[in-house]
N, C-alpha and C positions, 0 to 999 in steps of 0.2 A: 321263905321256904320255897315258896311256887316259882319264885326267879333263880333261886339254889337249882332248882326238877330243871328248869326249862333251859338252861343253862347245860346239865349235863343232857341232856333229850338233846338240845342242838346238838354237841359235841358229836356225840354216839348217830347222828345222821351224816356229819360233816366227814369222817372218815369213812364209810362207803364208801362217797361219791368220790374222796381224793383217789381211796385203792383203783376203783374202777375206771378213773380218767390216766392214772397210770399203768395199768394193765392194758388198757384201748391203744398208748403209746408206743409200750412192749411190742405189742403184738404188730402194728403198723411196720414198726423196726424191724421186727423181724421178718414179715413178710420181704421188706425189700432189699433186707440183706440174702435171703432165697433166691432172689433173683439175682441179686448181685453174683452168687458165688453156682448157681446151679438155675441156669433162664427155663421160669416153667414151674417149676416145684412148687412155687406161692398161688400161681394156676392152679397147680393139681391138687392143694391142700384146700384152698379156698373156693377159687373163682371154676370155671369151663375147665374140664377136667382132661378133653378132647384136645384143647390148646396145651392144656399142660400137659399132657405125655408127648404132642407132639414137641414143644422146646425142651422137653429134657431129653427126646433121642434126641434129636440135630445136637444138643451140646454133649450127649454121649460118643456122639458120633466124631465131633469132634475134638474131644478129647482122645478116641482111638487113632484120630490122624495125627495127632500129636506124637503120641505112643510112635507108630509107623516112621513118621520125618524122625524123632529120636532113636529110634531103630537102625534106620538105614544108616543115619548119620553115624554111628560107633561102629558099625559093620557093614557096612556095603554102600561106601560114600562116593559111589561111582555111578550108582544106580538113582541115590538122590540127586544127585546133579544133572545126569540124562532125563530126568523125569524134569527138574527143571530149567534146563537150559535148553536141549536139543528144540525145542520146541516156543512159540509164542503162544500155545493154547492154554498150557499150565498157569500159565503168569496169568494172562488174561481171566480164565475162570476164576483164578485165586482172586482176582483185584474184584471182580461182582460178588463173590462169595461174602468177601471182606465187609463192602458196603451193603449186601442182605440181610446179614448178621449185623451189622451195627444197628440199620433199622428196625429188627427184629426184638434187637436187646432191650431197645429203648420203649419200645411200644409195652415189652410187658413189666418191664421200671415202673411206666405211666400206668399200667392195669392194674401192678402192685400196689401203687399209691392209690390208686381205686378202692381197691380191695380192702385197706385199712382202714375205711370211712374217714377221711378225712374232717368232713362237716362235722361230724359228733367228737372231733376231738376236741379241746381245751384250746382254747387261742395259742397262746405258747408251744402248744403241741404240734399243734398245724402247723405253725411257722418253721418250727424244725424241722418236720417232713416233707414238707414243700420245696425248703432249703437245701434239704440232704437228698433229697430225688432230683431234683436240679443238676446239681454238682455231680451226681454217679451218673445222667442220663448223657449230659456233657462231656465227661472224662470217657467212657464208656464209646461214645460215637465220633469223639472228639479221637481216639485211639486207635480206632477202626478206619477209618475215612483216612487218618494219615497214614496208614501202614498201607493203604489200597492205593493213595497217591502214590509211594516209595515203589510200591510192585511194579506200578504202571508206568513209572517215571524209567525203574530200571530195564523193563519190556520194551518203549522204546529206543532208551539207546543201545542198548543188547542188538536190536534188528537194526538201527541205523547205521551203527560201528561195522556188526559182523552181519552184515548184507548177504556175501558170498553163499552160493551152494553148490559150491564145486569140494569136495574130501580128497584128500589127499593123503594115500595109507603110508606107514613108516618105511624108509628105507634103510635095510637092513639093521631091522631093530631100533631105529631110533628114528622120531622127528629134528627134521633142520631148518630152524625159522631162521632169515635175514631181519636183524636188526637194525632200522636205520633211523638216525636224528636227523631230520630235515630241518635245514635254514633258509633264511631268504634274507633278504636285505638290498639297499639302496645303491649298495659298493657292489652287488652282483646280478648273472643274470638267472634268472628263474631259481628254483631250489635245490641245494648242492646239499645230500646228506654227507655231513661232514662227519660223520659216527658210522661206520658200517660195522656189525657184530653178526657173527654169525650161532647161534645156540643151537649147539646139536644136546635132543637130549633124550636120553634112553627112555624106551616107551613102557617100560615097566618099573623100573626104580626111578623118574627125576631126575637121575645122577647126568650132570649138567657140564658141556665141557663149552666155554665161551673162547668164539676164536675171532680177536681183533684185524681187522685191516686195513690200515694206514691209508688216510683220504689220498697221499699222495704218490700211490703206488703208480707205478709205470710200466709199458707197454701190455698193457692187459690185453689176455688174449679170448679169443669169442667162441662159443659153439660153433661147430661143423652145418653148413647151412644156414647159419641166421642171419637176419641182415646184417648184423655189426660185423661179421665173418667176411661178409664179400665187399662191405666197406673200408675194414680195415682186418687186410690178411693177415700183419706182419706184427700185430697188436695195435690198440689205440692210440691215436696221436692227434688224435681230431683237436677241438680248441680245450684248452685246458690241460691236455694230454694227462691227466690224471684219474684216476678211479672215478672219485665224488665227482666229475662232468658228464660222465658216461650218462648221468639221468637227464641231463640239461641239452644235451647234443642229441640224445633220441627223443626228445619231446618237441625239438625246435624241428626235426624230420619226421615228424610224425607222420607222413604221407607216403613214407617208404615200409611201414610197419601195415599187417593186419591188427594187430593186437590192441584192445584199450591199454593204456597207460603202457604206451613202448618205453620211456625212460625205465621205468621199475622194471619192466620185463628184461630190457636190456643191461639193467645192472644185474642183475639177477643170474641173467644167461652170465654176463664177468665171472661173477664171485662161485658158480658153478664150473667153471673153468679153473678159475684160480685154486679153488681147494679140496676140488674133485668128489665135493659132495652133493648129492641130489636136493633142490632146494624144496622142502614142502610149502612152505609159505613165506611169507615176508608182511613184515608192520613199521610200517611209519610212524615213526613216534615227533611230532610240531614242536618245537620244543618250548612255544610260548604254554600249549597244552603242557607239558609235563610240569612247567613250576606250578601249575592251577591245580594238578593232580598234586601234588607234592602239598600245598596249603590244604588242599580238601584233605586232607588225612592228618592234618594239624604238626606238618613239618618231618622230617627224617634225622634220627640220629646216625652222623658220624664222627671219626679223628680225622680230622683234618689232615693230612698227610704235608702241608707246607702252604705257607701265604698265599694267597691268589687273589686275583686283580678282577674286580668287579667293572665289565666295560673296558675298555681299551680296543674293543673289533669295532671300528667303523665309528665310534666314541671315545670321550676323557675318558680314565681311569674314574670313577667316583668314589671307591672305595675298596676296602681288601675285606677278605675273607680270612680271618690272622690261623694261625695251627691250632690243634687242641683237638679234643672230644668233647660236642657240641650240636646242639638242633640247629639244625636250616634252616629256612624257610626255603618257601620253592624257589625263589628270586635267587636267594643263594646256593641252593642246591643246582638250580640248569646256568650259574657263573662258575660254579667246582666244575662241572661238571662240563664245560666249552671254552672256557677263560685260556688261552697260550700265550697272551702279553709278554708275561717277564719267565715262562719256562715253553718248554718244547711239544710239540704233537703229540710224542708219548709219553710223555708226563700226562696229559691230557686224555689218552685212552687210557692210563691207569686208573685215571680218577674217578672215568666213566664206567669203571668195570666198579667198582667201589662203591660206587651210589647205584648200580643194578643190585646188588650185595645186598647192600642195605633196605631199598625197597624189596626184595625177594621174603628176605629176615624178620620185616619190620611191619610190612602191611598182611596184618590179620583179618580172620575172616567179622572178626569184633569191629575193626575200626570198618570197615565193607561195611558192615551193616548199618554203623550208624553215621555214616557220612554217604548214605546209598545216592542221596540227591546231587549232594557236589560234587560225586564222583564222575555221576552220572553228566552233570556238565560240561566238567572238562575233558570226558571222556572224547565227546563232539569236537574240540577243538583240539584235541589229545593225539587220535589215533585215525589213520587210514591202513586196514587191511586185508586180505584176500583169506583169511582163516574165516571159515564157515562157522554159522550159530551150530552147526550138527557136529563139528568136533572141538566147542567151546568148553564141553564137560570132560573131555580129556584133559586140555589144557591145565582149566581151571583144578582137575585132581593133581595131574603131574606139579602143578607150582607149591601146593599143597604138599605134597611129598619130598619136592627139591629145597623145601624149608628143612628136612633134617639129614640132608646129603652135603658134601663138599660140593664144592665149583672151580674147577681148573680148568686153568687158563692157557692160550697160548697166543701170541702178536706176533704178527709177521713183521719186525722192525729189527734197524742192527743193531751186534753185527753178525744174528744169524739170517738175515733176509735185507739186502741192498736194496732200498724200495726203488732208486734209479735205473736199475737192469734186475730186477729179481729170478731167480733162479724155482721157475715155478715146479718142475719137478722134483725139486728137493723141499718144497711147501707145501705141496699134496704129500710126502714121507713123512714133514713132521706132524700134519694135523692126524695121517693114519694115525701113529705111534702114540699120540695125545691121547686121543679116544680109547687107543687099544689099551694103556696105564688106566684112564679112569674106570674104565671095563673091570682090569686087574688081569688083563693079557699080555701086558709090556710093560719098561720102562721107557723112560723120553730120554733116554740115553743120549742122542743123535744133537738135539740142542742145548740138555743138561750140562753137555762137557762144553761148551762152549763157552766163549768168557764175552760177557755178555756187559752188556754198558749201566746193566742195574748194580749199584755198590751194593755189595756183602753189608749183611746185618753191623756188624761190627764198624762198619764204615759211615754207615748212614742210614739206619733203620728204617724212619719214616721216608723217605724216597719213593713217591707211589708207582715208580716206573717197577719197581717189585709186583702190580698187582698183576702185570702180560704178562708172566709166565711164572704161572704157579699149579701146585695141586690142589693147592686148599686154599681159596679167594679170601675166605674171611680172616687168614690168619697173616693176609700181608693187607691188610686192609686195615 
């Protein structure tokens, strides 16, 4: 009988201490889940009350910037972007913010786990705690630290890229950047943008009109006054006597020039001549940077418009790029994209309007975000330009915007423009009447009626020589 009693007497002791080693657990848990989901509150419940209201403002706080950046972002995405682009201060504080807050989080994780007595817990129980505060203090500062590397990764190359602080306001309604794909190589001398594109684009819709011009245009003619003007009166003819030299022939004179980078200036002053447009800025696009860009973003989808020959400039052929709709890589997207082996020049700016298309279409602010570092990479070996970090948040809105606008085209190639004697007053008429149609002021009448060396859909669909002159890019792309 007295081992019957003592038997149930232990029992009836032994469950207390289980509830209470389990409730000691509860309560640990949930202290650090307070922290996890609201930093402070397991403070303000338990521990220094003084610490804990002050981490639940700072994490009220921000959570009301949250509020605000999603605010702005759905309505007034112009404003977020000048808060964080125009500027290196933004980025900057936001990047110590980042890693204040991570220190901040983790310290009161480690106070929470304080706070639940540890030592009085249950062996088993501890372990778990110890376990589970570990893993949240880690992922927690582990999440913070690298979103503060990404800010400051992209803060540098933000200022390295767009150096410039010279603005440059729209003319008439619209910004005009020069597009150029620089080369270099073995078989030449210095770097001959063999890609020159012109993007004029309205400063209040995006609506985007891209106007090609043929590396091997001839007798180009110069601004009034400039030095290429008193060099060559009668148009260019210097070495190369072609467009793409005009960079190569004022950089090898560079002692006739005020100007840093007289090549660029002096292409610039050209193709301001040529197509009667005021140039706002100009960007060098390296084009070993653009396949780097093109893999940081894990490839570009497009159709392929016809076989192309991987290599054969200055090398074998090593392989083709066959037809179809299909992901690139960057290797094969900048061989689409400069490859003339087995087809012509303008086959070749078709292509390259096509894969501008494509990345305009295709790179979101989603893949931005989460490839901010690789971008940030090849950005450096990417881009040389004179567009200011102070009108980076225009740009950056207008490309945003020109994702749900058409892009029409027009190239100066025959047989409405002989690149051997061009008729430049009749290519300042057709680039007006381009812009004035994508405006919805005119048609392109003037080179519309013209029979043009691109075959009709019915002839040859896929033919990318379709993409220099169109309304709508994406629809002959």
């Amino acid at each position: 009988m007295s081992d019957v009693r003592s038997s149930v007497m232990g029992g009836s002791y032994d469950r207390p201490a289980d509830t209470s080693a389990r409730i000691q657990f509860r309560r640990a848990l949930t202290l650090t889940a307070m922290t996890l989901l609201m930093p402070g509150s397991a403070q303000l419940v338990m521990g220094n009350k003084r610490i804990g209201r002050l981490g639940v403002r700072i994490w009220l706080a921000f959570l009301a910037m949250g509020v605000v950046v999603l605010f702005l972002a759905l309505f007034s995405r112009q404003t977020l972007l000048s808060l964080t682009l125009d500027s290196s201060r933004p980025l900057t504080v936001g990047k110590w913010v980042l890693i204040a807050g991570a220190l901040a989080w983790v310290a009161l994780l480690v106070d929470a786990w304080r706070l639940g007595r540890p030592l009085e817990l249950a062996r088993n129980h501890r372990l778990w705690m110890t376990g589970v505060n570990g893993v949240l203090c880690f992922f927690t500062a582990g999440t913070m630290f690298f979103a503060a590397h990404l800010v400051a990764t992209a803060n540098t190359s933000i200022g390295t890229v767009f150096a410039s602080d010279t603005v440059s306001a729209p003319e008439s309604g619209r910004y005009n950047v020069l597009l150029l794909g620089g080369d270099s190589g073995p078989d030449r001398s210095g770097v001959r943008p063999d890609s020159l594109t012109v993007a004029s684009i309205d400063k209040d819709s995006g609506r985007t009109v891209l106007i090609g011009l043929p590396r091997n245009l001839q007798d180009v003619p110069f601004p009034k006054g400039s030095v290429m003007r008193k060099q060559f009166p009668d148009g260019f003819n210097g070495e190369g006597q072609y467009l793409n030299a005009i960079n190569t022939w004022a950089n090898d004179h560079a002692s006739l020039f005020k100007e840093k980078s007289p090549g660029i200036k002096a292409t610039m002053g050209a193709v301001e001549e040529i197509t009667g447009l005021k140039l706002n800025y100009y960007a060098m696009v390296n084009l070993k940077g653009f396949a780097e860009l093109i893999d940081a973003v894990g490839g570009v989808t497009l159709d392929v418009r016809e076989r192309t020959a991987i290599g054969g400039i200055g090398s074998p052929i090593s392989g083709y790029i066959e037809a179809g709709k299909q992901k690139l890589t960057g290797k094969q997207a900048l061989w689409y994209s400069r490859s003339r082996v087995q087809n012509d020049d303008f086959s070749r700016m078709g292509r390259q309007k096509c894969v501008m298309n494509a990345m305009l279409h295709q790179l979101s602010p989603k893949a931005v975000l989460l490839n901010v570092e690789k971008i940030a990479q090849s950005s450096k070996a990417l881009l040389t330009t004179d567009i200011p970090r102070g009108d980076l948040d225009v740009f950056a809105d207008l490309a945003l915007k020109a994702k749900s606008q058409k892009v029409s085209t027009v190239s100066l190639v025959p047989p409405i423009v002989y690149t051997g004697n061009p008729d430049y007053p009749k290519v300042r008429r057709l680039i007006d009447r381009t812009i004035a149609s994508a405006e919805g002021r005119a048609t392109t009448s003037e080179f519309a009626d013209a029979t043009l060396t691109i075959p009709k859909a019915d002839e040859k669909a896929k033919d990318p020589r379709k993409a220099n002159q169109t309304g709508d890019l994406g629809s002959s792309c």
